[in-house]
MDAnalysis code that builds the backbone (N, CA, C; Angstrom):
import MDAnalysis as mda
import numpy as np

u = mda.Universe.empty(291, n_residues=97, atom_resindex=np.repeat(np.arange(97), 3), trajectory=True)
u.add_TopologyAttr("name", ["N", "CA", "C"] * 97)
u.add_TopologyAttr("resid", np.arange(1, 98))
u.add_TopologyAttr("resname", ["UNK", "UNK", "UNK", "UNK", "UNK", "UNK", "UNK", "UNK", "UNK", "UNK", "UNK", "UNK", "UNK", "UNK", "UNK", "UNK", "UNK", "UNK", "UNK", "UNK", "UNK", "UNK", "UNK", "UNK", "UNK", "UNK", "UNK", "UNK", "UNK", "UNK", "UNK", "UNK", "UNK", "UNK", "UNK", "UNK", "UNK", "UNK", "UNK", "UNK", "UNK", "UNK", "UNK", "UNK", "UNK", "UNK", "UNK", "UNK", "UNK", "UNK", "UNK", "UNK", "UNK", "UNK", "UNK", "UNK", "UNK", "UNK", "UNK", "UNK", "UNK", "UNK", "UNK", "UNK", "UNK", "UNK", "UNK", "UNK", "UNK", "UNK", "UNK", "UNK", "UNK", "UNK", "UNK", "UNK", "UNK", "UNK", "UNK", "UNK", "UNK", "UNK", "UNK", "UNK", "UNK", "UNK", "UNK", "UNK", "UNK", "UNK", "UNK", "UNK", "UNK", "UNK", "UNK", "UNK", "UNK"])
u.atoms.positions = np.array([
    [30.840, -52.764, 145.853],
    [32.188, -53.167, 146.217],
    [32.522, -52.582, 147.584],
    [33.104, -53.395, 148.424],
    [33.361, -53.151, 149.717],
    [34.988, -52.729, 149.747],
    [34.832, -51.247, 149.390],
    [36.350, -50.750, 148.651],
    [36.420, -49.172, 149.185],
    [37.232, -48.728, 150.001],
    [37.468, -47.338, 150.394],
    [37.817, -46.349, 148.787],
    [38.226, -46.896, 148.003],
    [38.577, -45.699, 147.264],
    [37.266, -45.686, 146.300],
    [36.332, -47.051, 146.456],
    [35.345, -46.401, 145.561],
    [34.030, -45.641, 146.162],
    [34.037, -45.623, 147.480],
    [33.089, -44.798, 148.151],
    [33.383, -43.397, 148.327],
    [35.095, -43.028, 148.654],
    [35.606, -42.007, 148.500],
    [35.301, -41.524, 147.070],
    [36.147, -42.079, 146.072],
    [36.621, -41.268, 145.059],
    [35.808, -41.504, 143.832],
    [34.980, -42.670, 143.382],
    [34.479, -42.960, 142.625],
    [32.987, -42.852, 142.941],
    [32.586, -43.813, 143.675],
    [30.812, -43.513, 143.683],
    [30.874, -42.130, 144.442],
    [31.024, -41.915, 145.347],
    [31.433, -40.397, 146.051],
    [31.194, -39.618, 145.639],
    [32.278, -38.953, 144.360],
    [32.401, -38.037, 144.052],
    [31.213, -37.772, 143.240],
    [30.247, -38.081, 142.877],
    [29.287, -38.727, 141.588],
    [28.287, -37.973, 142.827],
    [28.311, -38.774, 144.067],
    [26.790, -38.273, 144.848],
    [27.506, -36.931, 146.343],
    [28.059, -36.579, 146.446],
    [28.509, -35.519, 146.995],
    [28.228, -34.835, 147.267],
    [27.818, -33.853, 146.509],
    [27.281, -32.665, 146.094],
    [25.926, -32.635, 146.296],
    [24.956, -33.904, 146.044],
    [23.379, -33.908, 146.483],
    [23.307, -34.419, 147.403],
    [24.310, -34.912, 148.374],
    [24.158, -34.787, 149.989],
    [24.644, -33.550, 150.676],
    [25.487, -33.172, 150.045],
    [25.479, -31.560, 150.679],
    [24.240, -30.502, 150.608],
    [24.069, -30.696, 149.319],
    [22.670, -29.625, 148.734],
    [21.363, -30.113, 149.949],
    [21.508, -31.374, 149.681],
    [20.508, -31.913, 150.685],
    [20.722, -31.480, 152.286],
    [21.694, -31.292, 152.742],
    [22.815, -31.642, 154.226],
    [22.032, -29.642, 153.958],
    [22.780, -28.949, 153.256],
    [22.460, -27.628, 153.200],
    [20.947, -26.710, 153.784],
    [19.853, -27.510, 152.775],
    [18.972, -27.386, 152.622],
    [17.798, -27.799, 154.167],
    [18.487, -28.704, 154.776],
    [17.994, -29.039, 155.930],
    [19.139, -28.020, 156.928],
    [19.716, -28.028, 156.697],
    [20.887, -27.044, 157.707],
    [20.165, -25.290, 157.599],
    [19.644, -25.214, 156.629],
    [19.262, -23.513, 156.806],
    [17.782, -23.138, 157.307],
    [16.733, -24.582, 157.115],
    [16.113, -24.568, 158.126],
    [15.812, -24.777, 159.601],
    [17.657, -24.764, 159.975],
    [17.169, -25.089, 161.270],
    [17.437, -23.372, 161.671],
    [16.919, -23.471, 163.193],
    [16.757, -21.403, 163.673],
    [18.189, -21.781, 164.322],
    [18.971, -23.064, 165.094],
    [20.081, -23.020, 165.740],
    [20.605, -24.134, 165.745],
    [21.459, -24.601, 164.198],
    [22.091, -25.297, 164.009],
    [23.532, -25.488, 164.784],
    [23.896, -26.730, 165.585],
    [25.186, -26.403, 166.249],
    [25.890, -27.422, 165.799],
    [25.894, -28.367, 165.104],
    [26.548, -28.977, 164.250],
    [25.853, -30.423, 163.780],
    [26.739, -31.483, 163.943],
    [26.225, -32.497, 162.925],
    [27.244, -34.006, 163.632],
    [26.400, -34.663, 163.648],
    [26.846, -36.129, 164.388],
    [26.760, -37.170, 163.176],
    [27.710, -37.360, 163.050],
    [28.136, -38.608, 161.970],
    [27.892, -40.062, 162.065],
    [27.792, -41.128, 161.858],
    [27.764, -42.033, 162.511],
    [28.052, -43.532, 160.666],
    [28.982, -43.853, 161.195],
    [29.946, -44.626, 160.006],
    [30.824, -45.814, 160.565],
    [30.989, -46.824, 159.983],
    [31.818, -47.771, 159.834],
    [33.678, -47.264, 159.053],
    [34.613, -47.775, 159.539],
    [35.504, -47.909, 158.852],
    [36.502, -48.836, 158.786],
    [35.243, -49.782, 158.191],
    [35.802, -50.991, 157.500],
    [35.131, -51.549, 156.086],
    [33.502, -50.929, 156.514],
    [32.838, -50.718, 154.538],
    [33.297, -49.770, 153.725],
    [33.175, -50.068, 152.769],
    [33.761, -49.120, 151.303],
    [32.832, -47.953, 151.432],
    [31.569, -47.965, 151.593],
    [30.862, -46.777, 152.020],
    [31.020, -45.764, 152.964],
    [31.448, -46.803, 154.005],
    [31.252, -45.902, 155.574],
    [32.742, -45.401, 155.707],
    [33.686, -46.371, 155.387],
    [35.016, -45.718, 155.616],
    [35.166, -44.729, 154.347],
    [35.135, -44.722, 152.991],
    [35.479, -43.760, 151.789],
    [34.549, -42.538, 151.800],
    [32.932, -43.024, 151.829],
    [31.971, -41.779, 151.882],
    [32.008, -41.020, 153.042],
    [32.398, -41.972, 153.623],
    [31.809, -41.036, 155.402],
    [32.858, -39.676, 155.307],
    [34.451, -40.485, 154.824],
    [35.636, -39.511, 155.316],
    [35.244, -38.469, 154.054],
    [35.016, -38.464, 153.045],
    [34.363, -37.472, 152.132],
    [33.616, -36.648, 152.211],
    [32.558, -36.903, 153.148],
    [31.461, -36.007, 154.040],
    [31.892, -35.232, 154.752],
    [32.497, -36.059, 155.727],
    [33.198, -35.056, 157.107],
    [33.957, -34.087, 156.156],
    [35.335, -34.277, 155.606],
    [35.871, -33.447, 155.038],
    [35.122, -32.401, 154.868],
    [34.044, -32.395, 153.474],
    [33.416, -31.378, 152.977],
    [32.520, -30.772, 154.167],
    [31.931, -31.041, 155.097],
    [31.446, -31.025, 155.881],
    [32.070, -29.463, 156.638],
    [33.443, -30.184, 156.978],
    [34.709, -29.319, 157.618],
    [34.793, -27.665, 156.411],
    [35.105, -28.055, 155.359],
    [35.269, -27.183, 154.415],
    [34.055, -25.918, 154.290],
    [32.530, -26.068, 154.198],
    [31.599, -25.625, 153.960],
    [30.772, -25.171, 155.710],
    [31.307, -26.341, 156.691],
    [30.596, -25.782, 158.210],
    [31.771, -25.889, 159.149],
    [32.896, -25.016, 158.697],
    [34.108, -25.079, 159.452],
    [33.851, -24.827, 161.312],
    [33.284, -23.734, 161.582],
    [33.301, -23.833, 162.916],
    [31.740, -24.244, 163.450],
    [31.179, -25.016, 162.847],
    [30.433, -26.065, 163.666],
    [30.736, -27.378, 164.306],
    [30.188, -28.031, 165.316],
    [31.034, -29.319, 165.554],
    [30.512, -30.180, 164.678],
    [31.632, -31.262, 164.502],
    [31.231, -32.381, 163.711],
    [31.541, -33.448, 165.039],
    [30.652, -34.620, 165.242],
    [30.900, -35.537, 165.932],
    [30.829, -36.539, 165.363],
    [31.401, -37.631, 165.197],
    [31.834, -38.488, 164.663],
    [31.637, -39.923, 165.757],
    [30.799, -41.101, 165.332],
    [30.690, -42.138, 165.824],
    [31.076, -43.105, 165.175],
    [32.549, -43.857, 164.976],
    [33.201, -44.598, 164.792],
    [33.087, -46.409, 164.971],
    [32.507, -46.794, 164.101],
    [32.829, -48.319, 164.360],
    [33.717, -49.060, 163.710],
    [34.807, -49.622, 164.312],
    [35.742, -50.201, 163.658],
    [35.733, -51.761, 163.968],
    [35.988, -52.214, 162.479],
    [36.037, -53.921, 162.336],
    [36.837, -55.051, 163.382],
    [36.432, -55.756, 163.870],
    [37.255, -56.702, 164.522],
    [37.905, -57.352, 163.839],
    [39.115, -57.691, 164.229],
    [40.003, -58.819, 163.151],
    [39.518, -60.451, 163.291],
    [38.568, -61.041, 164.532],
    [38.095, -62.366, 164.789],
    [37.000, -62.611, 164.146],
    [36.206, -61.258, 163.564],
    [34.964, -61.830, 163.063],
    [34.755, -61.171, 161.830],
    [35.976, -60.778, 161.306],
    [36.044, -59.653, 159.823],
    [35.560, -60.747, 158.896],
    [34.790, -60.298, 157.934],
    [34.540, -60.675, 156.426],
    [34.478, -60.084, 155.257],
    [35.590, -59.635, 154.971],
    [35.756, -58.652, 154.009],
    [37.524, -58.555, 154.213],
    [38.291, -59.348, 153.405],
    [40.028, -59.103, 152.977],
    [40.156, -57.708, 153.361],
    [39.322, -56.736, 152.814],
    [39.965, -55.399, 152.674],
    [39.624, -54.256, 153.967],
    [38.826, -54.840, 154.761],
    [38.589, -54.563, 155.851],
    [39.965, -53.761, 156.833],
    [41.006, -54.051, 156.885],
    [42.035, -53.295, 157.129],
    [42.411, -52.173, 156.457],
    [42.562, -52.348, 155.469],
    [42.837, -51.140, 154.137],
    [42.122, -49.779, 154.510],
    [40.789, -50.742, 154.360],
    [40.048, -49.332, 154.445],
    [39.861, -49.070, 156.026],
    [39.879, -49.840, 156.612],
    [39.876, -48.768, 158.252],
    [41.430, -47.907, 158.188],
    [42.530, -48.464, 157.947],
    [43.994, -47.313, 157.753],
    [43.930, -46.024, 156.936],
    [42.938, -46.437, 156.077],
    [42.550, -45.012, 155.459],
    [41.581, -44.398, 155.291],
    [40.832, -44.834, 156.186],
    [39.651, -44.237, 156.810],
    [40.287, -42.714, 157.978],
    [41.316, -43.718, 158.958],
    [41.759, -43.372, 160.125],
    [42.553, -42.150, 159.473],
    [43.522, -42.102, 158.581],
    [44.131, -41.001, 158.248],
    [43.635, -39.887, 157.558],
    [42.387, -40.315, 156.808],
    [41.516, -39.190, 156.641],
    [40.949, -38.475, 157.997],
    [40.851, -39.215, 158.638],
    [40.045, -38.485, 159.532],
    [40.663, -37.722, 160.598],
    [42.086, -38.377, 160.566],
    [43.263, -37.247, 161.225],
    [43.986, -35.973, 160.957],
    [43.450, -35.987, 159.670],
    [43.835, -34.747, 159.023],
    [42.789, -33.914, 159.215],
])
């Protein structure tokens, strides 16, 4: 489903935790980790719900590392997907906080 709250809150929350463990596990082998470059849609249910779920935790667990963030947002002339707005507005406010 091409749905922000089920990448966030539903499938998300389910796989989270074994992308962190994973995200972790590659993060303590590096000798000079300086942060982490993102790269997401927010207009898929994945890229806009999971992505802003990542970063968050991301923020929470590697607070003063950088996070960079590469943003693609949907055009309204060639959108296919109704909900394509939805989830970029709350994509965007996750990610402003």
């Amino acid at each position: 489903a091409n749905n922000y709250a089920r990448g966030h809150y539903t499938i998300g929350k389910e796989v989270i935790d074994l992308v962190l463990d994973r995200t972790r596990k590659l993060a303590d082998n590096c000798t000079g980790l300086q942060g982490f470059m993102i790269f997401h849609s927010f207009g898929g249910g994945t890229g806009s719900g999971f992505g802003s779920l990542l970063l968050n935790r991301l923020s929470i667990d590697y607070g003063k590392k950088t996070k960079v963030e590469f943003a693609v947002y949907p055009s309204p002339q060639i959108s296919t997907v109704v909900v394509e707005p939805y989830n970029s507005v709350l994509c965007t406010h996750a990610m402003l906080e």
